[in-house]
C-alpha positions in Angstrom: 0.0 0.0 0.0 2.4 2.2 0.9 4.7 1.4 -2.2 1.4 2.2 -4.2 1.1 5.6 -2.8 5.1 6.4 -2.9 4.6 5.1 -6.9 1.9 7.4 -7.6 3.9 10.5 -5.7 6.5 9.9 -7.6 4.6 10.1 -10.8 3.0 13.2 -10.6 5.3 15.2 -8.2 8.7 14.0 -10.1 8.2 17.5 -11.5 8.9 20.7 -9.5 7.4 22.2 -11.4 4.1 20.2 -10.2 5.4 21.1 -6.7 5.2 24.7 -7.4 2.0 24.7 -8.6 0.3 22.8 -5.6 2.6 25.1 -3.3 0.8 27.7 -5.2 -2.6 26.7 -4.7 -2.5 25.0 -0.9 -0.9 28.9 0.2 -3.8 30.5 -1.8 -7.0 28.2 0.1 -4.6 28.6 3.4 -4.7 32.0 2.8 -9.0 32.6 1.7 -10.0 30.3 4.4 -8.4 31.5 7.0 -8.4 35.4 6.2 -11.3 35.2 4.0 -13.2 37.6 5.6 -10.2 39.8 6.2 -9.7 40.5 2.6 -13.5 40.3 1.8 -13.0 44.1 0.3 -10.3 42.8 -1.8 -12.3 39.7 -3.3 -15.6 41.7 -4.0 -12.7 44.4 -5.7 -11.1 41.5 -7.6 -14.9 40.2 -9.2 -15.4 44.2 -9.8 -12.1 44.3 -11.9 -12.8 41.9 -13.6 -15.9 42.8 -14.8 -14.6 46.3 -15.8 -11.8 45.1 -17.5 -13.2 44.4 -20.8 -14.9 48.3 -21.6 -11.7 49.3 -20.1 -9.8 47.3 -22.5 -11.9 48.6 -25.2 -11.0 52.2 -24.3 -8.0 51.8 -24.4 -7.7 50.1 -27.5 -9.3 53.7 -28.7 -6.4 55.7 -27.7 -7.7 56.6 -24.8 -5.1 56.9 -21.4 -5.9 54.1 -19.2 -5.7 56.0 -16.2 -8.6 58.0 -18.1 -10.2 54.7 -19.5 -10.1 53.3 -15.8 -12.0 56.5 -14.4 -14.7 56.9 -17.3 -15.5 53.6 -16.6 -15.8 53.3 -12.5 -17.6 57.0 -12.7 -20.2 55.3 -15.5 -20.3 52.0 -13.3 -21.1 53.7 -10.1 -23.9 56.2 -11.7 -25.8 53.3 -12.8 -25.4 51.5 -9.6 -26.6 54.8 -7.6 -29.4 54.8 -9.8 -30.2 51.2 -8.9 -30.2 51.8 -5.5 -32.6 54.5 -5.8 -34.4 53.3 -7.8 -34.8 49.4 -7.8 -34.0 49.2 -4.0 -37.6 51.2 -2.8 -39.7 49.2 -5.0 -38.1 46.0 -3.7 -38.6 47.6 -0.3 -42.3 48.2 -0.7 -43.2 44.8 -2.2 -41.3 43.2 1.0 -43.3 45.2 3.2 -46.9 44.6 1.4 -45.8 40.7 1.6 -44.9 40.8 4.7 -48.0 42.4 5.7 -49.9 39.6 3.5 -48.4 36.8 5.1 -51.3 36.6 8.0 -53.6 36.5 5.8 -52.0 33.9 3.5 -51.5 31.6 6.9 -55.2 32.3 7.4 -56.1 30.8 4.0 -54.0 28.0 4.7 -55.3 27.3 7.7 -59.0 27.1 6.7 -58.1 24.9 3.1 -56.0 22.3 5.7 -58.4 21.9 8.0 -60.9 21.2 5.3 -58.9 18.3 4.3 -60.3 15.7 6.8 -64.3 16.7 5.6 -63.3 16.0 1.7 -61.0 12.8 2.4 -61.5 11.2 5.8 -59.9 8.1 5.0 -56.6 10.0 4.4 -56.3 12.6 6.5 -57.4 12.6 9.9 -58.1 16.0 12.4 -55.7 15.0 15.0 -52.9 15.2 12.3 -53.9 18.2 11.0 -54.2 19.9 14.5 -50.4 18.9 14.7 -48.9 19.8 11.2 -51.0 23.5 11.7 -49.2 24.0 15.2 -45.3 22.8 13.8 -45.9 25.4 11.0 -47.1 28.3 13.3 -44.4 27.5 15.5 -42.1 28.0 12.8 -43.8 31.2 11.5 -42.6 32.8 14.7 -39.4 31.6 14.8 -38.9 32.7 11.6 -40.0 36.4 12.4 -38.0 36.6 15.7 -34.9 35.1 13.5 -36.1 38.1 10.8 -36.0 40.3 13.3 -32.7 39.6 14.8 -30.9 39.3 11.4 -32.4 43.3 11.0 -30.8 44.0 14.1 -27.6 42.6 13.6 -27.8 44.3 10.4 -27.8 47.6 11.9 -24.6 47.2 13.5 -22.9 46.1 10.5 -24.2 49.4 8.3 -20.5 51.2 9.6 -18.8 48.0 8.5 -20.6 48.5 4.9 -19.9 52.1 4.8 -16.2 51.4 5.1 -16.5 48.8 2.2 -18.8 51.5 0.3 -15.1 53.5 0.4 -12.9 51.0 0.0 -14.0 48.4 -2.9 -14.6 51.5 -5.4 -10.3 52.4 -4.4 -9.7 49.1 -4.7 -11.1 48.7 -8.0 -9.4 51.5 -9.7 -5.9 50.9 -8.6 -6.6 47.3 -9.6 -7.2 48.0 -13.2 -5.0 51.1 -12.9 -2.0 49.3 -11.8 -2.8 45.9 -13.3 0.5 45.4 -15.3 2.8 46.3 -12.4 0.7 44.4 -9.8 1.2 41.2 -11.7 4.9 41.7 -12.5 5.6 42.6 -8.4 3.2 39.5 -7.4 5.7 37.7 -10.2 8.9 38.2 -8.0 7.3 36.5 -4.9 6.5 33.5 -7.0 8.7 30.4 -7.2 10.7 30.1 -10.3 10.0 26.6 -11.5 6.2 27.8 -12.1 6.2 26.7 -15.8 2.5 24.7 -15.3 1.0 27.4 -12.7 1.2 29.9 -15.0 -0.2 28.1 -18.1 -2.9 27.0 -15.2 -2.8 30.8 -14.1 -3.1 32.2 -17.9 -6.2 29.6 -18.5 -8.2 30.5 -15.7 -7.8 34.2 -15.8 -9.6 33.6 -19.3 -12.0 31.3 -17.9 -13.1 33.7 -14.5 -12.8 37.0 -16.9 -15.5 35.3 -19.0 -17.4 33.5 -16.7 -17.9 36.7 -14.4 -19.0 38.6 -17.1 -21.3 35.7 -18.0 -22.9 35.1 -14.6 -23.9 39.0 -14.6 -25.0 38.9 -18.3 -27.6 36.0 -17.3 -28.4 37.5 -14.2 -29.7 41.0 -15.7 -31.1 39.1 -18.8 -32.8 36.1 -16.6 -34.0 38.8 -14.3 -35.3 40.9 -17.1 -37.2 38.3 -18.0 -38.6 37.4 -15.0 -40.0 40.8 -14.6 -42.0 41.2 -17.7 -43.6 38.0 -18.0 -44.8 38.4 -14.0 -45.9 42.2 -15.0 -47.8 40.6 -17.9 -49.1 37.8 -15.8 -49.8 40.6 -12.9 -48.3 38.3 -10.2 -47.7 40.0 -7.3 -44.8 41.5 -5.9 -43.3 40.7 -9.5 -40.1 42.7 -9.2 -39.3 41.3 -5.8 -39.7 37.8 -7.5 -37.4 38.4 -10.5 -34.6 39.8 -8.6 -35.0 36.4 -6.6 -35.3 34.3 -9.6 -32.3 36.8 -11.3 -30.0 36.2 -8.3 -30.7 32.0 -8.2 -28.7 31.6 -11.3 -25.7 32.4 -8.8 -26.0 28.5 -7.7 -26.1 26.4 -10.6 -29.5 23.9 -10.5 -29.9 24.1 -6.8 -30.6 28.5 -7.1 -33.8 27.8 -10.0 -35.2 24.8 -7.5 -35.3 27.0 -4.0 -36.4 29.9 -6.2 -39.2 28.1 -7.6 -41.1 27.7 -4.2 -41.4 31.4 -3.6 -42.6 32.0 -6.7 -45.3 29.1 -7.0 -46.8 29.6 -3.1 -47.1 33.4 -4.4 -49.2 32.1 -7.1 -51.2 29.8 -5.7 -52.1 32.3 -2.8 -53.7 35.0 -5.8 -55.1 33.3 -7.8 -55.5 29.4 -6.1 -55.5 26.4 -8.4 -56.4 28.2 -11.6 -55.7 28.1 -15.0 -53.7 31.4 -14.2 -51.9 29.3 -11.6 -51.0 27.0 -14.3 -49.7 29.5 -16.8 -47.4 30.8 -14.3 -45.8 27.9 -13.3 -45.4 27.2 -17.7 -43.6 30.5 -18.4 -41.6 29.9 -15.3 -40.8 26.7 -16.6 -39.9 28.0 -19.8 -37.3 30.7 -18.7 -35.5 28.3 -17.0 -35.7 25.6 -19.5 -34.7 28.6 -22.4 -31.6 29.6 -19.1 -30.4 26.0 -19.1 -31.1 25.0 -22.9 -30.0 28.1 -24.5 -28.7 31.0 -22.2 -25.9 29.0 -20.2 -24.3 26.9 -23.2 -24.1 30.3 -25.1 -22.2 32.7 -21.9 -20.5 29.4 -20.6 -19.4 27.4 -23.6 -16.4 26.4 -21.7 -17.7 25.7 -18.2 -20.6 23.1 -19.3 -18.0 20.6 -20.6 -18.4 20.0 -16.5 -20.8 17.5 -15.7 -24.3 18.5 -13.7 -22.8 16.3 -10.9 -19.6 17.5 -10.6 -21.3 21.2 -10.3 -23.2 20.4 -7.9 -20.7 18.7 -5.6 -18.5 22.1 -6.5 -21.1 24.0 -4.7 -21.5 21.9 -1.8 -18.0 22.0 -1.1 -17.0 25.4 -1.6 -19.8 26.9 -0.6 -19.4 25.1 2.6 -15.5 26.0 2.6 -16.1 29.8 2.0 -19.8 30.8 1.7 -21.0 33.4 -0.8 -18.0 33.6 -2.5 -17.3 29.6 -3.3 -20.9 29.5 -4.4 -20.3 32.3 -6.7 -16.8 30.6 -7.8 -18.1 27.2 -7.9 -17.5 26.3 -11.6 -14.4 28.3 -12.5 -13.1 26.3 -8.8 -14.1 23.2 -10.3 -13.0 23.7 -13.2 -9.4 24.4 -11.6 -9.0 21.6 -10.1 -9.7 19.6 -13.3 -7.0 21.6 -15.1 -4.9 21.3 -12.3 -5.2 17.6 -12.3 -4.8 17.6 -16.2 -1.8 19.8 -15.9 0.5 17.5 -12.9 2.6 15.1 -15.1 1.2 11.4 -14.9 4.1 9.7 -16.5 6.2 7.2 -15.3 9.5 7.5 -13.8 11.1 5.4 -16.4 10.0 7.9 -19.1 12.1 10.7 -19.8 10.4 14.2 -18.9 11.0 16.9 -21.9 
């Protein structure tokens, strides 16, 4: 056994520069899961950079400065994200309020169709059970408000910590693009100097992040877009609040669209109960996500879905569990390092000469 595993070190470490590159990445996971939120700032900065990087690029490929380039772009960035805010963020506001305020009376009509349930099928469904399931839920109802209402208050004493990362990410974003060149040639020198397969690894998924975070936001405006006007035309209720949810769930590959389509189906059924304009909601939500998988994804991800749904899923389990938002959000570029990782250490044998 031992001999086994001493036979297959040999085989794919042989190389240093193998040993470099898992050097490499053991001090970079070291490093985000211990100080993760530490550098929190820096990582939202990094996904910002990246995203900016390809209208700054095309600036500059204009003539224009790229000091210049850089500002034009964080100025036009952060108008349209003011504007968001003040104008997205109070109608989202509102519609949580109104359901909020709604969700009595949606217990209420719960309550009465349940405990009609033993009159229409008493050899099913007896009184004494739904006496029991109506308590577990309205236990749960409260525990959810007190846990709503301790998450708002915790949230209140973290509005200084957002301020300061209200300053700091925009800084951090504009020396980052500003800078880039001599950042990576000063982060170069630290590096060790057999590094032949990290940076091939390195120059492959800087490609693969750059287009995969401009990807993830392009399907999360157009999926959210979407959303919105077929609600509006449907007149669902609280329809913007329900297409930034269903925008935001592409975040989490399979596992976002199924959570997401709870909300969005109890919302329904409440308005308008089991009617036929129950049922055409559920068939245009059905549709996006069908069109999202079938069409949207393979077209922004072409790269990525060469990744089986299984190994996705596993992605996000485990980084998301490792490092929260941010290994959910980086779930397939993180899978897909480790597979060219794995493709990249040499798996020859020792009696085979290494070029």
């Amino acid at each position: 056994m031992l001999e086994m595993i001493s036979r297959w070190y040999q085989r794919r470490f042989s190389d240093p520069h193998a040993v470099s590159l898992v050097a490499i990445l053991l001090v970079g996971f070291i490093t985000i899961y211990f100080f993760g939120n530490l550098i929190a700032p820096l990582l939202a900065a990094i996904v910002l950079a990246y995203l900016l990087e390809w209208p700054v690029m095309y600036l500059t490929r204009m003539k224009v400065p790229r000091t210049l380039a850089v500002t034009l772009v964080l100025l036009l960035f952060s108008g349209l994200m003011v504007m968001a805010v003040f104008v997205l963020i109070p109608v989202i506001w509102h519609q949580i309020s109104n359901l909020i305020s709604d969700v009595p009376s949606m217990f209420n009509d719960l309550q009465r169709y349940v405990s009609s349930l033993p009159e229409r099928y008493p050899e099913l469904v007896q009184p004494e059970q739904i006496t029991a399931v109506m308590n577990n839920l309205r236990a749960k109802v409260l525990g959810m408000g007190e846990s709503a209402l301790k998450g708002s208050v915790a949230s209140l004493l973290s509005l200084a910590t957002l301020a300061v990362y209200l300053i700091l990410v925009p800084l951090l974003v504009f020396f980052l693009l500003k800078d880039k060149d001599e950042m990576l040639r000063s982060f170069s020198r630290i590096l060790p100097r057999n590094r032949r397969l990290a940076s091939k690894v390195g120059a492959e998924m800087n490609q693969q992040i750059s287009n995969y975070i401009r990807g993830k936001v392009t399907e999360i405006f157009i999926v959210g877009i979407v959303s919105y006007i077929t609600f509006a035309l449907l007149d669902l209720r609280y329809a913007l609040l329900l297409a930034v949810l269903v925008g935001f769930s592409v975040l989490i590959p399979y596992i976002g669209a199924a959570a997401v389509t709870l909300p969005v189906a109890m919302v329904g059924l409440f308005q308008w109960g089991l009617t036929p304009d129950f049922w055409w909601l559920l068939v245009a939500y059905g549709i996006i996500q069908a069109l999202d998988g079938n069409v949207l994804v393979p077209i922004l991800f072409s790269e990525a879905v060469n990744l089986h749904p299984v190994a996705i899923i596993i992605s996000v389990l485990v980084f998301g569990g490792l490092w929260g938002f941010w290994g959910v959000f980086f779930a397939i570029p993180l899978a897909t390092l480790v597979k060219a990782v794995w493709n990249a250490l040499p798996a020859t044998d020792l009696s085979e000469e290494t070029p």
